[in-house]
N, C-alpha and C positions, 0 to 999 in steps of 0.2 A: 235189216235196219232195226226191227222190234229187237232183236238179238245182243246187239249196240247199247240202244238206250235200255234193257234191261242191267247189262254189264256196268253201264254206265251208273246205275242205281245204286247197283248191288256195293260199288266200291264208293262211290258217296256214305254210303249207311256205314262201312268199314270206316272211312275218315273220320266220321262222327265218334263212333261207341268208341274210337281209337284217343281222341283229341280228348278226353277226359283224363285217361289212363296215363297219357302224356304230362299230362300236368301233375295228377298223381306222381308223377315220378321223379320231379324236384323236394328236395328237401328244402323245408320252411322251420326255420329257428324265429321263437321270439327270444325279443334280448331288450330287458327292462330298465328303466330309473324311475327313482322318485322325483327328478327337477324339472323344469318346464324344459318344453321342448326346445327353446331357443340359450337355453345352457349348454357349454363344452360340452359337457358329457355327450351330449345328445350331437354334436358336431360330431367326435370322436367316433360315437355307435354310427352313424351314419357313413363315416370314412370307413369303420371296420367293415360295414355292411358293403361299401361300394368294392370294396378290396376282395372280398369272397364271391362277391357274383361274377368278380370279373375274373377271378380265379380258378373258378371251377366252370366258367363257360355258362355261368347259368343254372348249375345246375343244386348247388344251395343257394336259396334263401335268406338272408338275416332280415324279419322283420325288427321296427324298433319301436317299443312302445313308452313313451317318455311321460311325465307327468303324473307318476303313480298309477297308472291305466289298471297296470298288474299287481297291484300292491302298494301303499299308502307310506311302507315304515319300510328300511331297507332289511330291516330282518326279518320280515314279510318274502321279499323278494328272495335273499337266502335261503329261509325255510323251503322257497315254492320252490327253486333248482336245488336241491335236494333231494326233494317229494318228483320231481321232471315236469313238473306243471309248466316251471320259466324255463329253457336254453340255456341264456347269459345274462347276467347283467353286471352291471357297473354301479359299485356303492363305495363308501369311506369304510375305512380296516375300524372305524370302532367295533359296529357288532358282527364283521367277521373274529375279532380276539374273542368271542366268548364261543367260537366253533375253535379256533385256532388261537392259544393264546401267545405263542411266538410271534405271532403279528405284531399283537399291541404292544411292541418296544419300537415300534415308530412312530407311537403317540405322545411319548417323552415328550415334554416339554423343553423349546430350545433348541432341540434337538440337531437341526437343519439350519446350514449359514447364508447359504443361497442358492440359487435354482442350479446352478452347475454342481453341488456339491449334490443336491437331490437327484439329479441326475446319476450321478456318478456311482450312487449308493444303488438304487432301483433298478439300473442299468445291468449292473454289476453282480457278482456275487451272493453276497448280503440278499438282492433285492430276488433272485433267482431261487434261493434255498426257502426263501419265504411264500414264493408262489408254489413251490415243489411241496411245499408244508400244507396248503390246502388241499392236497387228498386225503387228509387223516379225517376230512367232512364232508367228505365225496364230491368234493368241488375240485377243476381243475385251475386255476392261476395263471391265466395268458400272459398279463403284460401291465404294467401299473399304467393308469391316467392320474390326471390329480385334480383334486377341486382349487391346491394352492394352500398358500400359509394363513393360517386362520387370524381371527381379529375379533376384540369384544365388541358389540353396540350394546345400549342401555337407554333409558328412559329419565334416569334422575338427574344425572352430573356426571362432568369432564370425566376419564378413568386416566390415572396421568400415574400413579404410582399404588403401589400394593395396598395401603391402607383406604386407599377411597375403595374399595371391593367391602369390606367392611361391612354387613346387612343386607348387602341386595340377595337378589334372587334369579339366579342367569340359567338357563332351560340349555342341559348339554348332553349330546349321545348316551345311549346307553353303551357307555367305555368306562370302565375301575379306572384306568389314567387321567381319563379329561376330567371324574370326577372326583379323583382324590387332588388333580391340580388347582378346581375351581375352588374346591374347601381350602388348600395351602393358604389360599389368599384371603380365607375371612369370611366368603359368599357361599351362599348357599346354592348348590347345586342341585337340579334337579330336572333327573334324567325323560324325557319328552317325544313322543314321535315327531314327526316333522310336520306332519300334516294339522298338527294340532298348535303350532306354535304361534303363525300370524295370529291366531285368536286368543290367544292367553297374554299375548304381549297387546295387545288393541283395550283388552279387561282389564290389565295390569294385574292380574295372575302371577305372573312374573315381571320380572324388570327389566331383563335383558336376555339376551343367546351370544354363542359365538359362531363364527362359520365364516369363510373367506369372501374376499371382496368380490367376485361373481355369482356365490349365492345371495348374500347383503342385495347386489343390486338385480339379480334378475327376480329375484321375490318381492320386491317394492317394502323392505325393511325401513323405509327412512320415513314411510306412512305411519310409523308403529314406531318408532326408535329418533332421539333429539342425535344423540352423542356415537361417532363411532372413535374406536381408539385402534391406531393400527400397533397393535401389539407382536404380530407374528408370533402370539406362543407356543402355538401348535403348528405344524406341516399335515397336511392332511392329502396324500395319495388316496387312490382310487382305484382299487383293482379293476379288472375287469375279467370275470368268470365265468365257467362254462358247469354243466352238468358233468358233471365225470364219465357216468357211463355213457353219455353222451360223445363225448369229446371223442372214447375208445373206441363207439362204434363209427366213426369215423374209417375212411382207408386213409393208409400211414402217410400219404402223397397229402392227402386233405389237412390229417393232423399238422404235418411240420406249415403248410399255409395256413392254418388258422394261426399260430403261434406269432410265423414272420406279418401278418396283418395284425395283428393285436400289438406287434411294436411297432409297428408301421403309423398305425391308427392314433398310438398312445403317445408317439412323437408330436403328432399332428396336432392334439389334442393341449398338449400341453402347451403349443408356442400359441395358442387361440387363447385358452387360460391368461397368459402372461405379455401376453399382445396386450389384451381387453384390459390389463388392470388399470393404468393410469387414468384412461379413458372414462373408464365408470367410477375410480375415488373421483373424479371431476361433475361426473351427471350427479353424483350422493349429493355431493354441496350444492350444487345447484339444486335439488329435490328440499334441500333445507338440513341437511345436517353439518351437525359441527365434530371435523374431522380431528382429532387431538396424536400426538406422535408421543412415546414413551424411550425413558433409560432404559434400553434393555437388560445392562447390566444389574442393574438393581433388579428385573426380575426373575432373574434369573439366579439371583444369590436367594429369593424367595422360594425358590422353587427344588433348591435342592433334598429338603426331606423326602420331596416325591420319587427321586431316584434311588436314594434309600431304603423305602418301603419296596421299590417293585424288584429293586434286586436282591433283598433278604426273601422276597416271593419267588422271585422266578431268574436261581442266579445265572441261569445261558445266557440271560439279557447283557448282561456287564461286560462279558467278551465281545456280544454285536454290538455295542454301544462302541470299545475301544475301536473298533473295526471302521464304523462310521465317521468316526472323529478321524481315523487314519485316513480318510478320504477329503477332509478338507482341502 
């Protein structure tokens, strides 16, 4: 009997020192954003995340840590999956073009005519060669999410036509595109972390930002901003990235499911984006802004020295740009 309950000990104490090593032996990715947690992005990371555990049986991990947990500014987040500190994360292609400047030709301005043609481009080709272009920064390029089509808010007056931009002062990525676009139009543009913006715009530091109507409303912009204009000048995707040598150490079974979950994820992610939008231009009015709608044309006849300038800079653009248009 003593014999028993020694036996019986002896493989308890095994269970134990074992039930550590166990869990040791899941891989645990974190995978970052700067937005609040109840933003797409963070729906999306969380559907990528649901997709990997149930793929590998448990046996990676995707933590998500939202709301700048990791990092305040998205090129924070970049630098740190570089350095392996972050996994993945999901940010906007401005300050990935200053790793990768073949990106930022889908910051153009205009660029995108509606969400099926975005589709169609990120999906596709074009939007493949561009995530395959992020290993020249040791980053891998799963699969695009999107934050959506951008729009200005401001603090002084209506924005209804290119001349009212004229002296303000609008706080926009650090992207050559968005700010040689915001100059086009007469305003001063000036490049801003994000984390610092609700308070520059509260001091009137500035006068205004732009950014799509799911960040506008899950940051509570209409506390800080009279006027939005929905302008759609910008399209603004969302990669969502991985560490490179990360991704490599991966086995190759794991690789191709991180990929098919990250379009899985970034499907998902988007019709949440474009669900939500009328819904929240409707709560902004009700919070007290005054929603204004623009000629597009007219700004987009404003806008074309900016094409100009980035194709005498970076002339592959001109061919992906014909390519994109071919996708209408």
């Amino acid at each position: 009997m003593k014999r028993v309950i020694v036996l019986a000990a002896v493989l308890a104490l095994v269970i134990c020192l074992a039930a550590p090593q166990m869990a040791l032996a899941k891989k645990t990715l974190k995978l970052a954003t700067v937005t609040p947690a109840h933003h797409a992005y963070n729906d999306g990371a969380r559907e990528f995340a649901r997709l990997i555990k149930e793929g590998t049986g448990g046996e990676v991990i995707v933590k998500v840590y939202p709301g700048g947990q990791l990092g305040k500014g998205e090129r924070e987040l970049l630098e740190g999956m570089q350095v392996g500190t972050i996994d993945l994360a999901i940010t906007s292609t401005g300050p990935i073009s200053n790793f990768t400047p073949e990106m930022g030709v889908l910051d153009l301005p205009f660029l995108f005519v509606s969400p099926a043609h975005v589709d169609k481009v990120l999906d596709g080709p074009v939007g493949m060669a561009l995530l395959n272009d992020m290993s020249k920064a040791r980053l891998k390029g799963l699969a695009f999410m999107e934050n959506g089509f951008r729009h200005f808010t401001n603090s002084a007056k209506p924005l209804t036509k290119p001349e009212d931009f004229k002296g303000l002062k609008f706080r926009t990525m650090e992207n050559p595109v968005h700010l040689a676009s915001v100059r086009q139009l007469g305003a001063q543009a000036t490049p801003m972390s994000w984390g610092e913006v609700y308070t520059s715009l509260q001091t009137k530091v500035i006068d205004g930002q732009e950014n799509p109507v799911a960040i506008i409303h899950a940051n509570k912009m209409s506390e800080v901003q009279k006027y939005l204009t929905l302008s759609g000048h910008f399209y603004s995707p969302s990669p969502l990235t991985m560490n490179l040598s990360k991704f490599k150490s991966l086995k190759p079974e794991w690789q191709k499911l991180f990929v098919e979950a990250a379009l899985k994820a970034a499907a998902f992610e988007r019709k949440v984006i474009r669900d939500n939008e009328v819904k929240q231009i409707e709560e902004l009015k009700k919070w007290g802004m005054e929603v204004n709608t623009v000629d597009k044309e007219i700004f987009i006849q404003a806008m074309k020295p900016v094409y100009a300038q980035f194709f005498n800079q970076y002339p592959s653009w001109k061919e992906m740009v014909k390519q994109i248009n071919a996708a209408k």
